[in-house]
C-alpha positions, 0 to 999 in steps of 0.5 A, a space after each residue: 561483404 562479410 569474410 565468409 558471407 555464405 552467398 545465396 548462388 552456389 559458388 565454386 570452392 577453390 581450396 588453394 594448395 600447401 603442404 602435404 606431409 606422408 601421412 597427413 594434410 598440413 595443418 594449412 592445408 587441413 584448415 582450408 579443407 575443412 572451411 570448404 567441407 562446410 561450405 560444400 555441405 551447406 551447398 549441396 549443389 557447389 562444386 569444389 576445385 581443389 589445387 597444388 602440384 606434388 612438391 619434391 617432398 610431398 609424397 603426392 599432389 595437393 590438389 588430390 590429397 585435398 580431395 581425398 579428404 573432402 571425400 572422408 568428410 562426406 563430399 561426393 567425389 563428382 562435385 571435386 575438381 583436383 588440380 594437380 600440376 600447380 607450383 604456386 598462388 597464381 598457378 593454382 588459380 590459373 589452372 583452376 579457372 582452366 577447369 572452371 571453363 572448361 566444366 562450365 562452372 561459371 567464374 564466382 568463386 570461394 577462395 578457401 584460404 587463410 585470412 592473411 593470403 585472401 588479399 593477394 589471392 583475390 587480387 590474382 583470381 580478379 585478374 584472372 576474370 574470376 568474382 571470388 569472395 573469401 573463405 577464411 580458413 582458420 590459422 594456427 599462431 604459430 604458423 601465422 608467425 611464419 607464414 604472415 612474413 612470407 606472404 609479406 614477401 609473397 606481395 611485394 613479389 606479385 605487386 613488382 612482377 607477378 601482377 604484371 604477367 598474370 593472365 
């Protein structure tokens, strides 16, 4: 399967959570945003959830400003799903499969992030009873050289301990 093989069926989106600045989307977040405005445009009939709390300095939820720029990209607010309680990985997509049953919406979904956070969030979401397949979002370099060593981190954390409690 190819890293963002549109499938026929018309998956959910899950755009996972990252930072919010006062008056813009990160530019990680602005990136998953974008991938799944494409996706959703291209599917008219997909639905999208997007996820992430509010940090103590973010001056709202993720999950609704992500929203709120998949509206100013032309999705209509009813197919948009906002998850707003998540503090991480696991959360987001734990609260986002709460949506996805509780709207009926079935459990193959597209992972809307970067290239270097599909692994260990494809891991989570099949451990959550999710079929997910990757949306790669693009990355900036100069964020990879942040961000790659942390999810470094972010694995051996979840292959030690949060493996073992995800449900």
């Amino acid at each position: 399967m190819g890293a963002n093989r549109i499938s026929p069926e018309n998956a959910v989106v899950i755009v996972l959570g990252a930072h919010v600045f006062r008056n813009h989307l990160s530019g990680t977040l602005q990136n998953r945003v974008q991938k799944a405005a494409e996706y959703l445009l291209a599917h008219p009939d997909a639905k999208c959830i997007t996820t992430g709390g509010q940090g103590y300095n973010e001056p709202c939820a993720e999950g609704d400003a992500a929203r709120e720029a998949l509206i100013r990209l032309g999705i209509a607010p009813e197919r948009i799903f906002a998850e707003t309680k998540s503090v991480n990985t696991a959360e987001n997509l734990r609260f986002a499969r709460e949506i996805l049953l509780r709207e009926d919406l079935g459990l193959r979904v597209k992972i809307a992030t970067q290239r270097f956070h599909q692994w260990r969030a494809g891991q989570m979401a099949r451990q959550l009873g999710m079929e997910p397949e990757p949306l790669i979002a693009a990355d900036h370099p100069g964020t990879r050289l942040k961000l790659v060593p942390r999810e470094g981190l972010a694995i051996l954390k979840y292959l030690l301990f949060t493996r073992k409690t995800l449900k």
